[in-house]
N, C-alpha and C positions, 0 to 999 in steps of 0.2 A: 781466378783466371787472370794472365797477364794482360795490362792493356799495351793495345799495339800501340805502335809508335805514332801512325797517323791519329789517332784518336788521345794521345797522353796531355796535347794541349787542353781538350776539352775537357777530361775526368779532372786533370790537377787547378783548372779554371772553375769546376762545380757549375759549368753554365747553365742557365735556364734553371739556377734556384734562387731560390729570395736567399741573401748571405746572412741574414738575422733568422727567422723563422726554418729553411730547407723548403718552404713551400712557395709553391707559386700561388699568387692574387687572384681574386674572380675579378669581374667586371665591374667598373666605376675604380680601378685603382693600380692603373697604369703607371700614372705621374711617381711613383716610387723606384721604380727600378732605376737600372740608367746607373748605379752608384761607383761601377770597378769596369775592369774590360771584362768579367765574367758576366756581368749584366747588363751593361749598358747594349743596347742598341746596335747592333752591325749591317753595315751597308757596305754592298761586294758588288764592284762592278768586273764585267770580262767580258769578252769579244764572244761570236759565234767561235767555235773552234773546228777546224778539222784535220785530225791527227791523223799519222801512221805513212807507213814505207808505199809511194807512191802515189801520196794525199796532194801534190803537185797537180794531175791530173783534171781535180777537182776544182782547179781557178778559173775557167771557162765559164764554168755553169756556177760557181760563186758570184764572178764579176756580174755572169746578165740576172742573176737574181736580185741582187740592187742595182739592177736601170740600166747597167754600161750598153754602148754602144760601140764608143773610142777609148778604150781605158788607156790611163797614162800610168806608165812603168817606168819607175826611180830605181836606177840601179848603179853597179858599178864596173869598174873594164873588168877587177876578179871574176866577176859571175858572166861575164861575156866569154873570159879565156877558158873558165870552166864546164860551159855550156848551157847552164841552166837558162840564159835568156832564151835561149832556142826553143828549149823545149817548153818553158812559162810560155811564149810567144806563140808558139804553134799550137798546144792548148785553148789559146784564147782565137785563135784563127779557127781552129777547129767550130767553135760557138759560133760563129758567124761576126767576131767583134775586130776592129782593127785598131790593134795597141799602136800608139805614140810609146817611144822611147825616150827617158832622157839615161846617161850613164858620167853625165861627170862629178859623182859625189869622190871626194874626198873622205878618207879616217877625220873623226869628230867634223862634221858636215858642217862646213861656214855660212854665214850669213851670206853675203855676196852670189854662193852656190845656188841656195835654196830659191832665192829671189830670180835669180837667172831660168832655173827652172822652172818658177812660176810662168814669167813671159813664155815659155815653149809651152807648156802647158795653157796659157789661154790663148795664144797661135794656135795652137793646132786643133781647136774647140775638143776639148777631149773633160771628160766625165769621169768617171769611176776611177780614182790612183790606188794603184798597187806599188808598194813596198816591195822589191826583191834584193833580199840580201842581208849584210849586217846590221846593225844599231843605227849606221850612219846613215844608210839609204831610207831606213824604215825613218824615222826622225828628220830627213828630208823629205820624204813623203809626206809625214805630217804637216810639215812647214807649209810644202805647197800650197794643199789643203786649207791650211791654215789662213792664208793669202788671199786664196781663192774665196773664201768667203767672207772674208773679212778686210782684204785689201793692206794698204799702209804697208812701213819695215817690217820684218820678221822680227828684231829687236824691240820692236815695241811690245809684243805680246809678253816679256817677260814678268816671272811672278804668277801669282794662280785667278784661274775664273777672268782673263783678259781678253778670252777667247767668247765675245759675246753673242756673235749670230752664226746658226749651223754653216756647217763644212761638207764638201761633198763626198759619200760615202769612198771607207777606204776596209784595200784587202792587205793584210801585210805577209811575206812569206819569208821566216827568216831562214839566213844560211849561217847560222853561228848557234852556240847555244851555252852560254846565251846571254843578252842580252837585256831580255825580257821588255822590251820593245815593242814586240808585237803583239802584247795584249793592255803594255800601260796608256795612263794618261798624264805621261811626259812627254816632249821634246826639249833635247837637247842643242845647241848650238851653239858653235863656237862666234863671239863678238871677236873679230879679226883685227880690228883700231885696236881695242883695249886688251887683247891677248887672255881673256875670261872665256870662259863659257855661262853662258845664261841659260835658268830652265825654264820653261813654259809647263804649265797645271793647269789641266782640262778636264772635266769628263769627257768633254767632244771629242778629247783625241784617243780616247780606247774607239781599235778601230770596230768596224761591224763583224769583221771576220777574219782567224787566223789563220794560214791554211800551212800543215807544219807537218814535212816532210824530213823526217832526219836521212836521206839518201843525200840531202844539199850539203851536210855536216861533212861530209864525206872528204870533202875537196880544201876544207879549211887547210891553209897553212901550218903546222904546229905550231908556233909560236902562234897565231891566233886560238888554236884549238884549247889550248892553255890559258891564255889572257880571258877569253870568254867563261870557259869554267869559272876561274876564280873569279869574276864579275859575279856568274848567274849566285856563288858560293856566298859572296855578301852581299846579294840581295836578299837569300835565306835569312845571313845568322841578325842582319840589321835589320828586316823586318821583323823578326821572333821576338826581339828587345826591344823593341818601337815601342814611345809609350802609349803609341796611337793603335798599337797590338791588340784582335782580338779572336777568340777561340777558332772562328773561320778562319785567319791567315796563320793564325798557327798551325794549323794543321797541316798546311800547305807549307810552310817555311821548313815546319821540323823533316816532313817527308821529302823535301827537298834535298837537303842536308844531305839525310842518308844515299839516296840515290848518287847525289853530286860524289858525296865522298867515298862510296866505292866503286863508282864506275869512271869518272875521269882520267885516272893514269891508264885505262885499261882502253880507252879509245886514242890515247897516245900510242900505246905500243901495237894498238889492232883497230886504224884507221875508218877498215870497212867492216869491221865484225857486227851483226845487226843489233843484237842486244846491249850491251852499253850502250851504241848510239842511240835506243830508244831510249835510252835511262835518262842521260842525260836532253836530250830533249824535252822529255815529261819532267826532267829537275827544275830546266832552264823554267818550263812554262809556270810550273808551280811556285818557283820562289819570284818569277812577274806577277802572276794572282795576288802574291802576300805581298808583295813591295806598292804596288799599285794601291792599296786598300790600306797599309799598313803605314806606306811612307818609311824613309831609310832614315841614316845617321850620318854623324860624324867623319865617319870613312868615307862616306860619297860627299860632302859635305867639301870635304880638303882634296877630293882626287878632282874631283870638276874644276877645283882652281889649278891645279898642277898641271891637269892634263890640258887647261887652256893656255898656260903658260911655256910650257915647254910641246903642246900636240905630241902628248906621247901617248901610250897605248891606255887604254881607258883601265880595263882588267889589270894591268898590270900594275900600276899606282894604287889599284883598290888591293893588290896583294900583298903592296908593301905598307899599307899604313893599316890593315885591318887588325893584325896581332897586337897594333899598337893600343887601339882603340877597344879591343876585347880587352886588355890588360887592365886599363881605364875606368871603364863602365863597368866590371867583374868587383873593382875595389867598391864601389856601391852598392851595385843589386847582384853578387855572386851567384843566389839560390836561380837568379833566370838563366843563369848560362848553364843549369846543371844536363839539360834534357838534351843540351847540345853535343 
């Protein structure tokens, strides 16, 4: 029987067997495993999820289920002229909650933004932050957040685990796909002085819940609809070669892959057709699950300094240095890129 494609990470990995023996240990002989990514250990973090055409709906009674009262919503003027604040907003009106707005993020969301937003956000005693929109709102969200519980510059947080006392719950709904944003534990932002982008590494910041509506996909610019694909596309192929790679993210990377690479051009030429945009949705989320767990490379590595330097398009720096960087790592470990 052929193995499917979601599962060829795990068959070709032999997970869950002793690599010497083929058998698994009884008890008193744990301390053995742990020796490859086929047996060591895997730890998979990800958000609540709620998927599908019309999963928008469901942020009302997401929000009051962790606490809100006054949710605060990070968004931007695209998702204003689009309308989706409207309808996120009247949702959450609907539950009995009154959202604070903030909407001035910026493409790669600055320091100075994020912090401004915090003061409105503790003006206006508001709880529960909701992410509506691209990478850059959801990742100013987090920042908020970030602030909110922990106070100081948002540049301080840089680097991983800096993030020391909880944050207040967060919903993120994105409008790109993708991103993968809304189920990692990065934030991005750009250092504005030094023209860098700096990352922040948390588990605290996978939020509690995604709420992922591909009808928002809908209203993407092309030229974003594009940029996003090939982001969510080397979040995939640089997760699957991570050396932090393991048979859970692979699964998710490789089925990514496939998804991204036959339905992307097909949501270019047919904006609202449902299917693709579900594909790529479920791509965008799955190659976040693997990057989030798996951690990236090289290509994101040099696009985060470019795109700080020049605030150019994120996706689209990751699509000009990625063939470089598969050409690279392929002269190495060729047999890893073969499943791709």
């Amino acid at each position: 029987m052929p193995v499917l494609p979601e599962n060829l990470a795990m068959a070709e990995a032999g997970w869950g067997r002793d690599k010497t023996t083929g058998e698994l240990t009884g008890p008193g002989n744990g301390a053995g495993h742990g020796t490859d990514a086929a047996t060591r250990i895997a730890k998979f973090h990800a958000p609540e999820i709620v998927f599908g055409p019309g999963a928008l709906a469901e942020l009302g009674h997401c929000a009051r289920r962790l606490g809100a009262r006054r949710p605060f919503l990070v968004t931007d003027p695209g998702l204003i002229e689009a309308g989706w604040l409207d309808e996120a907003a009247g949702y959450l009106r609907e539950s009995g909650l009154r959202p604070a707005v903030w909407h001035d993020v910026t493409p790669n969301p600055k320091d100075h933004e994020i912090e401004a937003a915090f003061q409105w956000y503790a003006e206006s005693g508001s709880d529960v932050i909701i992410g509506l929109g691209g990478g850059s709102c959801i990742d100013a969200a987090k920042g908020v957040a970030i602030l909110s519980g922990n106070g100081g510059r948002i540049l301080g947080y840089e680097g991983v685990d800096k993030v020391v006392h909880p944050i207040p719950p967060t919903v993120m709904v994105p409008s790109t796909s993708g991103t993968g944003a809304d189920v990692s534990q990065f934030a991005v932002v750009t250092d504005t002085a030094a023209r860098i982008k700096i990352t922040i590494i948390s588990r605290t910041l996978v939020p509690e819940i995604s709420v992922i509506d591909p009808r928002l996909l809908t209203t993407m610019p092309e030229w974003l609809n594009a940029s996003t694909g090939l982001d969510a596309l080397t979040h995939a192929i640089e997760s699957f070669v991570s050396r932090a790679h393991n048979p859970l993210t692979d699964s998710h990377a490789l089925h990514s892959v496939s998804l991204i690479t036959r339905h992307l051009l097909r949501t270019l030429l047919h904006p609202t057709e449902t299917r693709p945009r579900l594909a790529m949705a479920q791509g965008s989320l799955e190659a976040g699950m693997a990057f989030t767990n798996a951690i990236l490379g090289a290509t994101h590595a040099m696009s985060h300094q470019v795109g700080g330097l020049l605030d150019a398009p994120h996706g689209v720096v990751n699509g000009v240095l990625l063939p470089h960087v598969i050409r690279f790592n392929a002269q190495v470990s060729p047999e890893r890129f073969v499943p791709l």
